[in-house]
C-alpha positions in Angstrom: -67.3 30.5 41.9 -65.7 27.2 41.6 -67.1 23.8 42.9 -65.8 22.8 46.0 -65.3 19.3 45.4 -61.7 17.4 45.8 -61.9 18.3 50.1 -60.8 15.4 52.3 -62.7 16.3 55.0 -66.0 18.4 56.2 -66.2 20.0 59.5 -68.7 21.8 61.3 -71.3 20.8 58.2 -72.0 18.2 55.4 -70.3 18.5 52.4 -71.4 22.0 50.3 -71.7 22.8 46.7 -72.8 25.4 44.5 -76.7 24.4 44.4 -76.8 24.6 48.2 -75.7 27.7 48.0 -77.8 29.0 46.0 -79.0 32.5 46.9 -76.5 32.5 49.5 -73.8 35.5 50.2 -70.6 33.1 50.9 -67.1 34.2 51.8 -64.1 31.8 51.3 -61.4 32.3 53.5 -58.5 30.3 52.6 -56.3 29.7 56.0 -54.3 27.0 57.3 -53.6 26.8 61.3 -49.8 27.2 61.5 -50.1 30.6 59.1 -50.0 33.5 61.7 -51.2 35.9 59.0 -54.3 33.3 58.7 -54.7 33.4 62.4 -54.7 37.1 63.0 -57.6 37.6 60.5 -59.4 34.5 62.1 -61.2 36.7 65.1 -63.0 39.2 62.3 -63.6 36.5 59.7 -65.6 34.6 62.8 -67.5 38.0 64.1 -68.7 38.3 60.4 -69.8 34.4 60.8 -71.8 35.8 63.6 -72.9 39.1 62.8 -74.3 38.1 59.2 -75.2 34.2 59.5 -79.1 34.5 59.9 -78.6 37.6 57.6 -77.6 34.9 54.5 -73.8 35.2 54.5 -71.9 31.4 54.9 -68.6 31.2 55.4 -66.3 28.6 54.6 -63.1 27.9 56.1 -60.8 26.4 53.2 -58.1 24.7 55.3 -55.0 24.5 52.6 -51.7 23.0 54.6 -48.4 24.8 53.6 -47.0 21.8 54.8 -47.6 18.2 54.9 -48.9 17.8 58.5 -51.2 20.6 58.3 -53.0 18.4 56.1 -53.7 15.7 59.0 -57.8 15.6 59.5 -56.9 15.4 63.4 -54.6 18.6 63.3 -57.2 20.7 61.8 -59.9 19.4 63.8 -57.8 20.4 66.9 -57.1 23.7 65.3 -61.2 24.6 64.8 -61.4 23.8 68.1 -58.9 26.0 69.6 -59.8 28.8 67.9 -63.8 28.3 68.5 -64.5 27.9 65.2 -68.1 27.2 63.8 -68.5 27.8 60.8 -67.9 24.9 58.1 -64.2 24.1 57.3 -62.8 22.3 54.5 -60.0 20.2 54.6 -58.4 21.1 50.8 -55.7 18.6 51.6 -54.6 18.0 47.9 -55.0 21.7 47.3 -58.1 20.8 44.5 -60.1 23.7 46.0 -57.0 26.1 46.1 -56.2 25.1 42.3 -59.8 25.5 41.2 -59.8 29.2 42.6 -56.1 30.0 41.4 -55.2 31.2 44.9 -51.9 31.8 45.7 -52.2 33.7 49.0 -53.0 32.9 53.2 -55.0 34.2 54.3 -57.4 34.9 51.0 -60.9 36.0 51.2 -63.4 35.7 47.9 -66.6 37.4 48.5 -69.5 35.1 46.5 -73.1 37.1 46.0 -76.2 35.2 45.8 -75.3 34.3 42.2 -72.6 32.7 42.5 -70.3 35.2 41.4 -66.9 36.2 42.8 -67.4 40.2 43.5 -64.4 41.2 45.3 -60.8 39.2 46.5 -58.7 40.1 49.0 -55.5 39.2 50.3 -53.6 39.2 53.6 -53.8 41.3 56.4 -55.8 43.8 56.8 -58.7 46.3 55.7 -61.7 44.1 57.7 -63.7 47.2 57.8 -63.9 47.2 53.9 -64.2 43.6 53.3 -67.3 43.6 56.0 -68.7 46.6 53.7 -68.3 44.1 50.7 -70.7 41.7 52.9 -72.9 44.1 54.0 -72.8 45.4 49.8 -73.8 41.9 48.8 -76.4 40.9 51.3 -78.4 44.1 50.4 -78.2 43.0 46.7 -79.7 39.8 47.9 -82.6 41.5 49.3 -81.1 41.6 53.3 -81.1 44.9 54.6 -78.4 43.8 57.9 -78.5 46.1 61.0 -75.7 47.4 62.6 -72.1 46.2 61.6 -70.3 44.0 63.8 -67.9 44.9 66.9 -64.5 44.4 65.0 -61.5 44.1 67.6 -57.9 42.3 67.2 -57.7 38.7 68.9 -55.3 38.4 71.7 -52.0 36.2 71.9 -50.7 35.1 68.9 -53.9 36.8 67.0 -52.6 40.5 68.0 -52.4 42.5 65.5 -49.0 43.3 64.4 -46.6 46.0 65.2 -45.9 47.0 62.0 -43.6 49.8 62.9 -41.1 47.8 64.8 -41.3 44.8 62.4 -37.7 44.4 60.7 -37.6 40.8 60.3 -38.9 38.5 57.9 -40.8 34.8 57.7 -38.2 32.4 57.4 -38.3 28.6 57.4 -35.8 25.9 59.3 -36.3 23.0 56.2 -34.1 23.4 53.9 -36.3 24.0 50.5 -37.2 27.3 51.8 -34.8 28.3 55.1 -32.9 31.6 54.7 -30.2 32.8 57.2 -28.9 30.0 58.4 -25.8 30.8 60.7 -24.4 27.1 62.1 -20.9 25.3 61.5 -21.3 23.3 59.4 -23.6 24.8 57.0 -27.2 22.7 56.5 -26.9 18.9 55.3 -30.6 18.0 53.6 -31.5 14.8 55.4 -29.1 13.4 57.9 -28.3 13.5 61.1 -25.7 16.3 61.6 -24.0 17.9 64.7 -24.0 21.9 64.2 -22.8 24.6 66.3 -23.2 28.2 66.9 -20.4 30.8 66.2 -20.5 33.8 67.9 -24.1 35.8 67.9 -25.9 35.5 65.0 -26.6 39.1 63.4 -29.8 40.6 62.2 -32.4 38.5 60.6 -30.0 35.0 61.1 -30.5 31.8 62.9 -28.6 28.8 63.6 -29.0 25.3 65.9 -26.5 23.3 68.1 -26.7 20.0 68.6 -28.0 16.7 66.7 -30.4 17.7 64.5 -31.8 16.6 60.3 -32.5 18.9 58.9 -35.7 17.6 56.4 -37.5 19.6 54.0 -39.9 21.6 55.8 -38.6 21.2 59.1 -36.1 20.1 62.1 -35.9 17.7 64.4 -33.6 17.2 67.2 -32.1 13.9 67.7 -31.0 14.0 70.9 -30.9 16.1 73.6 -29.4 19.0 74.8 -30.2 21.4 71.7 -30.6 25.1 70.8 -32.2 27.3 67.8 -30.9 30.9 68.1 -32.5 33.3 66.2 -31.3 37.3 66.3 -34.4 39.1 65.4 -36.1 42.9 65.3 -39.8 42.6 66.0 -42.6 43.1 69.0 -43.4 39.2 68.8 -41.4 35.8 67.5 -43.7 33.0 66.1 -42.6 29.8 66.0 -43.6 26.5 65.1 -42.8 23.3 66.9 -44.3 19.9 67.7 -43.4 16.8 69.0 -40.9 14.1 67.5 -42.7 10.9 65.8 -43.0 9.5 69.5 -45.9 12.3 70.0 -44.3 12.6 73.5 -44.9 16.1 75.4 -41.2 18.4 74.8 -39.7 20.4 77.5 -38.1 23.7 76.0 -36.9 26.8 77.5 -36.9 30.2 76.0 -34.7 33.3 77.2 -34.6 36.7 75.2 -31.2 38.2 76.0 -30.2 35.8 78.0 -33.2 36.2 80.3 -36.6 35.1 80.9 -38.9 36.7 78.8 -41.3 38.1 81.4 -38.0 39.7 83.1 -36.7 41.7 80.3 -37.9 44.7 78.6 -36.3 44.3 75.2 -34.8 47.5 73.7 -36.4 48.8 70.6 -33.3 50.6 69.1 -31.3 47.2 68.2 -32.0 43.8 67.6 -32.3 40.3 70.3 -31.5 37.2 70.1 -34.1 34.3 71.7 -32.6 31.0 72.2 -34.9 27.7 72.5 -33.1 25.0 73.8 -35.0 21.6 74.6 -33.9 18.5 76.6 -36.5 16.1 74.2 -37.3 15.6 70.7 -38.6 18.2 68.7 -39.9 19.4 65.4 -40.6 22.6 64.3 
């Protein structure tokens, strides 16, 4: 296991290192609170915390931003607290931690036994009932013989489980280093303040704004209201994220599926819809 050192910030504990946790059973999960993959695994990885803690299992939250304001201290600490989290937590702001293990995946678990050996990865989604077996494997190695396993269940909200059957549509980004499926007149100009408007409905899988928006990096922000993001999509759920301009004032958005309220449509399943967001503030996302 590699050190942890290189963190910006502690929560929930003082700093840890290999010698104080020695003789320990430790999982790493490596998460970061905008990654919706992360935040679907987040209710088992905290029933393990619970289940196995007096058993000798620590878990350590490795908070590695995808982008630049994950990395703010204050965002993750509002994030642990939103998602009741108490186990200690990592801010891996310079991604030393993330280097030292080679990771390359959120969310990433690496299950640690009381040697400080790595004994099992895993990646993604997914197969909680083996990775708590690993746990359970390594405790009894240590010498803990744990009772019975833990209640797993799915979170709620935006930690559902997905619907993998009616997923047809893809992660995609509104920055331009990474966007894909970008459907506005004009097409994207990389830092300044462009108008853009939408032509026609966008098909599957493609998005587009209208209205004043720059287009940065790794996000969008509208630079004066009214403005729209459109986005023609084949899935049970749409995540997206957004925050306010550099003002940090609250945002007023609307959102229609079909040209309706969410709660009064019952999307078909046999085609693709289109949500539209349209503010009347600033907004990134």
């Amino acid at each position: 296991m590699p050190e942890l050192s290189g963190g910006t910030a502690w929560l929930n504990s003082v700093p840890l290192d290999r010698a104080a946790l020695k003789g320990k059973v430790v999982l790493i999960d490596f998460w970061t609170y905008t990654c919706i993959n992360c935040l679907r695994a987040l209710p088992y990885v905290k029933a393990w915390d619970a289940k196995y803690r007096d058993a000798g299992l620590v878990v350590i939250g490795v908070h590695t931003p995808e982008f630049d304001f994950e990395g703010e201290k204050a965002n993750v600490e509002m994030a642990v607290r939103k998602y009741g989290i108490r186990y200690p937590v990592v801010v891996d702001r310079n991604r030393k931690i993330w280097n030292a293990f080679h990771n390359q995946f959120w969310p990433a678990h690496y299950f640690i036994d009381a040697k400080g050996q790595i004994r099992a990865e895993h990646f993604g989604e997914g197969e909680y009932e083996a990775s708590e077996n690993t746990i359970r494997a390594l405790l009894a190695e240590a010498g803990v013989r744990p009772a019975a396993k833990s209640s797993l269940s799915a979170g709620e909200g935006e930690q559902a489980a997905p619907d993998i059957a009616s997923m047809r549509s893809p992660e995609t980004y509104v920055g331009y280093e990474r966007a894909d499926g970008f459907a506005s007149r004009p097409d994207a100009v990389p830092d300044r303040t462009q108008g853009y408007a939408l032509v026609g409905t966008p098909t599957l899988n493609r998005w587009g704004l209208s209205g004043i928006w720059r287009i940065g990096a790794e996000s969008a922000a509208l630079q004066s209201a009214p403005g729209k993001i459109v986005y023609r999509f084949h899935a049970r759920d749409v995540h997206l994220v957004m925050g306010p301009g550099a003002a940090g004032k609250p945002v007023r958005f609307k959102v229609t599926l079909n040209g309706a309220p969410p709660n009064q449509i019952t999307a078909p399943t046999s085609r693709p819809t289109a949500p539209v967001l349209s503010s009347n503030g600033d907004c990134t996302n």
